[in-house]
N, C-alpha and C positions, 0 to 999 in steps of 0.2 A: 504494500500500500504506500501511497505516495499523497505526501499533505502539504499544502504550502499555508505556511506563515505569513497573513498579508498586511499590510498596514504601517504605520508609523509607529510601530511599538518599539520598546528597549530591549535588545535581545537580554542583558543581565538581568530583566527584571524579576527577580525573583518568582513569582507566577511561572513569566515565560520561559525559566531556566526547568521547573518541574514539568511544563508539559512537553518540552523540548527531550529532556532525559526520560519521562514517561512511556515516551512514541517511543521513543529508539527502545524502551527496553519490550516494548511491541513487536519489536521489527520491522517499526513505521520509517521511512523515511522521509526527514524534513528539510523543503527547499524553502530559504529565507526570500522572500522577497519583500522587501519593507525600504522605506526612505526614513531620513530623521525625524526624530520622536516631537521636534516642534518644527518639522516646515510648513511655512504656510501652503495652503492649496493648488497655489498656480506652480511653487515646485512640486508639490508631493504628489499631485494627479499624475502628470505625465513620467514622474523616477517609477510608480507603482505601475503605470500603464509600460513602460518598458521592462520593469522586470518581470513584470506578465510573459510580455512577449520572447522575454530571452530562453525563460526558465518554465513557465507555468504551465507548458505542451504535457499533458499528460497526467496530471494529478489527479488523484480519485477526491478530494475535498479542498477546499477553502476553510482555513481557520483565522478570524480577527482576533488575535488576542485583548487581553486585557485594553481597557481603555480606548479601544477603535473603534468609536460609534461616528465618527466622521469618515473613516474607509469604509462603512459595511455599505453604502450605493452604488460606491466603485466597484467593492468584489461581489457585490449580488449581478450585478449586469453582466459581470465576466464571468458568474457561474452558470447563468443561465446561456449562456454562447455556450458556452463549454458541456453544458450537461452537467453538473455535478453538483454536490450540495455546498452551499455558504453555512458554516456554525459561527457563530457569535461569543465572545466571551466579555461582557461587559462588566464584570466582575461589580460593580458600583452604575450607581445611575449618577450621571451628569445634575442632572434636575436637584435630586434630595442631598449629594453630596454640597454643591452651594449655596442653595436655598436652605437647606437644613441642618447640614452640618456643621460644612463654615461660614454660613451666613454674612455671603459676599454680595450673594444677590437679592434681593428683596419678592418676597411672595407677590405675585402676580405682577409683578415688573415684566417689560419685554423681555429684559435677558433672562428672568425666571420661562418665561412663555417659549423661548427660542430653544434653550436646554432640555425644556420637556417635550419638546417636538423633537428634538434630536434623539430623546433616547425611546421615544415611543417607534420614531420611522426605525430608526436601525433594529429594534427588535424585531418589530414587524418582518422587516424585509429579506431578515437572515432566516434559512430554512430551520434550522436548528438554534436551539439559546443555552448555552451553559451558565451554571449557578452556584455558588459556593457555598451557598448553606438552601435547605428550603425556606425559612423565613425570606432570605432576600425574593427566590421562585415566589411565594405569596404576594410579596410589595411590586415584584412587574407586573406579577397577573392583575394583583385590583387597582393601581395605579394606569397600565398603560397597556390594561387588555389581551395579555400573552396568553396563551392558553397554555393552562399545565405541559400538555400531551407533549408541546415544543420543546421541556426544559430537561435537562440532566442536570444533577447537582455533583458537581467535581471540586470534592475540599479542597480548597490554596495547600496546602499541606508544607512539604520540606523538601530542600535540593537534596540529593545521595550524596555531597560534603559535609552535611549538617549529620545527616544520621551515620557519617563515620565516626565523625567525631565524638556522638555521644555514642557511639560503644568503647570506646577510651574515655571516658570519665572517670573520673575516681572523685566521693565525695573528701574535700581536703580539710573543713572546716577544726580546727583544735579547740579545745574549752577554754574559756577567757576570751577569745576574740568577737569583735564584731560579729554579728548577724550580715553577711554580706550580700545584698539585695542589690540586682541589676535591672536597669530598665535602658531596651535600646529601640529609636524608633523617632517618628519624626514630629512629635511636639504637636500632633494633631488634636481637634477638641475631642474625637471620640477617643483617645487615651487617658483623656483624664489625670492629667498631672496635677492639679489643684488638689487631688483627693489623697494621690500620693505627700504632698506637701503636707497636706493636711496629717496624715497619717506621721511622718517623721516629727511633727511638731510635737503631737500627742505622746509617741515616745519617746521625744527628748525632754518633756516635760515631767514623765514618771521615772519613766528608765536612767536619764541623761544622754550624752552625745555618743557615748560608747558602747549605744545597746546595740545600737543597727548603725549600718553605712549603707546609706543609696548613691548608687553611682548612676549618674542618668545620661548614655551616652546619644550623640544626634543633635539636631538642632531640624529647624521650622517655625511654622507658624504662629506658636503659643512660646516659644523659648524667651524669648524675653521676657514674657511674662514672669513664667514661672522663678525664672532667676529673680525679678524684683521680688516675689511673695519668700524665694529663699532669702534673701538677704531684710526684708523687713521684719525676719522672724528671727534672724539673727540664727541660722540652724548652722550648725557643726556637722552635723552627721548627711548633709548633702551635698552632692560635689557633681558639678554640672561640668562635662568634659570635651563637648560638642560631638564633630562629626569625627569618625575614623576611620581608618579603612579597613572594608568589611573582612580583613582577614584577622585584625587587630581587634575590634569590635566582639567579633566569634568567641577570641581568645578568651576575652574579658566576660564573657556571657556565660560560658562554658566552667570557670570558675568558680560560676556563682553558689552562694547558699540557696536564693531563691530567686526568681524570674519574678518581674511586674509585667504581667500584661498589658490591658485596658479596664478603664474605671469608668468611663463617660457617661450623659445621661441621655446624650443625643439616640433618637430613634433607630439612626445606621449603626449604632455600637451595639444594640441589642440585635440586628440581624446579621451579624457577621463572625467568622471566627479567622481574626486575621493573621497573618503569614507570622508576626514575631511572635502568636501563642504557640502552634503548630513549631516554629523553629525552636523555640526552649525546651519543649516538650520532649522534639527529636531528639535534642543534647542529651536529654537525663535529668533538667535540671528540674526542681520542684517550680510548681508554675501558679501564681495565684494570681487570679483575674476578674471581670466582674458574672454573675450569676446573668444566663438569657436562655433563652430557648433555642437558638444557634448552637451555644455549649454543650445544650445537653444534646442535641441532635448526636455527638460525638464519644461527649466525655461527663465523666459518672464524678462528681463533687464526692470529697475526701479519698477518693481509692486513687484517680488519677491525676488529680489536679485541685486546687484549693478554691472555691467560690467564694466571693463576696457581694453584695448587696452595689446598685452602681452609682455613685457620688457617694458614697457612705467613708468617711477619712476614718471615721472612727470605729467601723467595721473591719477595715483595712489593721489597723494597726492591731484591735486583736487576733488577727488572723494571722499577725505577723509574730505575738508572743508567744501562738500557743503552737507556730513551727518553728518558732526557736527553742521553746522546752523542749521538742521532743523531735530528737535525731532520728531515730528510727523510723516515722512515719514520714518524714523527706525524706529518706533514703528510699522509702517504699514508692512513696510519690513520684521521685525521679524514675525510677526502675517501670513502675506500671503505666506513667503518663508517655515514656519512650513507647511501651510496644501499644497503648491505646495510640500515638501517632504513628505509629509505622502501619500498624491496620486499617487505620482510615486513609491517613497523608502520605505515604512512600511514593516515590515516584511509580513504581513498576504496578500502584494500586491506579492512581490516579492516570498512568498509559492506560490501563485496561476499561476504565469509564470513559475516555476518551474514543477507545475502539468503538466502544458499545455506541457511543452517540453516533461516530464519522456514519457505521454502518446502519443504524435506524435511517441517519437521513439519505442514505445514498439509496435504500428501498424505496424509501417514500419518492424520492427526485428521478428512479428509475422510469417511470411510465412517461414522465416529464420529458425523459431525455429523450424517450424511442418515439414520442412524438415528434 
């Protein structure tokens, strides 16, 4: 089978590195065909209409990955020439991510209105729609009319670097030290770092500075925030270290006593289970994040991984003393919340639902084509 990659996507992006290594462990092969990840339109139509032409002779599917709902009219026209099916991966809708999550754009504003036409035409238009949790499948169907029938849900999961590494873990923590809590990721409002702040306050104020250390690596959106609310609070025990490179980042994550997920109270934070829960997880590392229905689609609170309540800082910080008492249940944590990711998120799982969709829509497009 042969699938091309079409669009303005990031080949690193994390997303696209799982369903890249995925396929191949398929024995899919994948031809990139993609222009840069922000050209505008009048270069990227004709770099993707040429790489069509160079490369795209013979492919059994079209796949948009993540974040191409401005390629899916370009490669639905060219699947329909070609016969074959367009899948979709919009991992995120345009529309609820600015309008509701970072509220850049204003509800019923034109650029609200332009967004939700974009992600409703590109669903539409693509034969197939992939889905990372079914909550998000419910928010396109009753938002923008997809019909189930169209959706596979393909967890974000972890690259096959991620779960080498957590089978080389070893927990290192000694007695006396810090509680060493990592959080790595891009300062987004659905992480919720006001909750973590909140959280270290609480236990520098019973504990002291030396109970826990948060090391919160990345920068974005909310980064400057968060570092004013560190420094107005006067906290010790948090150390903001920006961006690194992600093989340095791993190193530091990979270490940790405990992984911070996401805390947020935005509507997309309860329908998602994103790439850095799924990466900790992979590691080994114990993983506390906040409690949704996304979660549990996957993973089982206390066996695999730690839930909390979401904006809750003070939920957070007890969650945070009673896995520092007790080593053995992070040890356990680490150990059960890796193979609950590798059962749902491994690459070699997330090729094989990839198979399952390319092949649903290539039946469905078959009568299509022999017309």
């Amino acid at each position: 089978m042969n699938v091309a990659l079409f669009g303005g996507y990031d080949p690193e992006y994390p997303r696209v590195r799982v369903f890249r290594q995925g396929l191949a462990a398929r024995g899919v092969t994948v031809r990139d065909l993609h222009a840069p990840p922000r050209s505008s339109g009048w270069r990227r139509t004709p770099g993707l209409l040429a790489a069509w032409l160079r490369r795209g002779g013979g492919v059994d599917a079209i796949l948009v990955p993540a974040f191409g709902h401005r390629d899916v009219p370009l490669a639905a026209l060219l699947g329909r020439l070609a016969g074959v099916p367009v899948l979709f991966d919009p991992l995120v809708s345009r529309w609820d991510t600015q309008v509701g999550d970072l509220g850049r754009a204003r509800p019923g504003s034109p650029t609200a209105a332009r967004l939700r036409w974009s992600d409703a035409s590109s669903m539409r238009l693509a034969d197939a729609l992939l889905c990372d949790t079914w909550e998000h499948a419910d928010f396109f169907s009753a938002q923008f009319g997809i019909s189930r029938r169209k959706m596979t849900r393909v967890p974000v999961g972890a690259d096959e670097e991620t779960f080498a590494r957590g089978a080389r873990r070893r927990e290192g923590r000694r007695n006396g030290e810090p509680l060493d809590l990592v959080y790595v990721g891009g300062f987004l409002p659905l992480h919720g770092l006001d909750v973590v702040v909140e959280a270290a306050r609480i236990l520098e104020s019973k504990r002291g500075s030396a109970f826990a250390r948060f090391t919160l690596i990345g920068g974005g959106m909310l980064a400057h925030r968060v570092a004013r609310d560190v420094g107005s609070h006067g906290l010790r025990s948090v150390r903001l270290v920006g961006r690194r490179p992600y093989a340095e980042a791993m190193d530091r994550l990979q270490a940790a006593d405990l992984a911070l997920g996401v805390f947020g109270v935005t509507e997309k934070s309860g329908r998602v289970v994103p790439h850095k829960v799924f990466q900790s997880m992979a590691l080994g590392v114990p993983t506390v994040t906040r409690r949704s229905a996304a979660v549990a689609e996957f993973f089982r609170d206390n066996e695999q991984l730690a839930l909390v309540a979401p904006g809750d800082g003070a939920a957070l910080a007890a969650a945070i003393e009673r896995l520092a008492a007790d080593g053995a249940w992070r040890e356990r944590l680490g150990a059960a919340g890796r193979e609950a990711a590798l059962e749902a998120g491994a690459p070699s799982r997330v090729g094989a639902l990839l198979v399952e969709a390319i092949q649903r829509a290539r039946d469905a497009t078959t009568p299509r084509a022999a017309r």
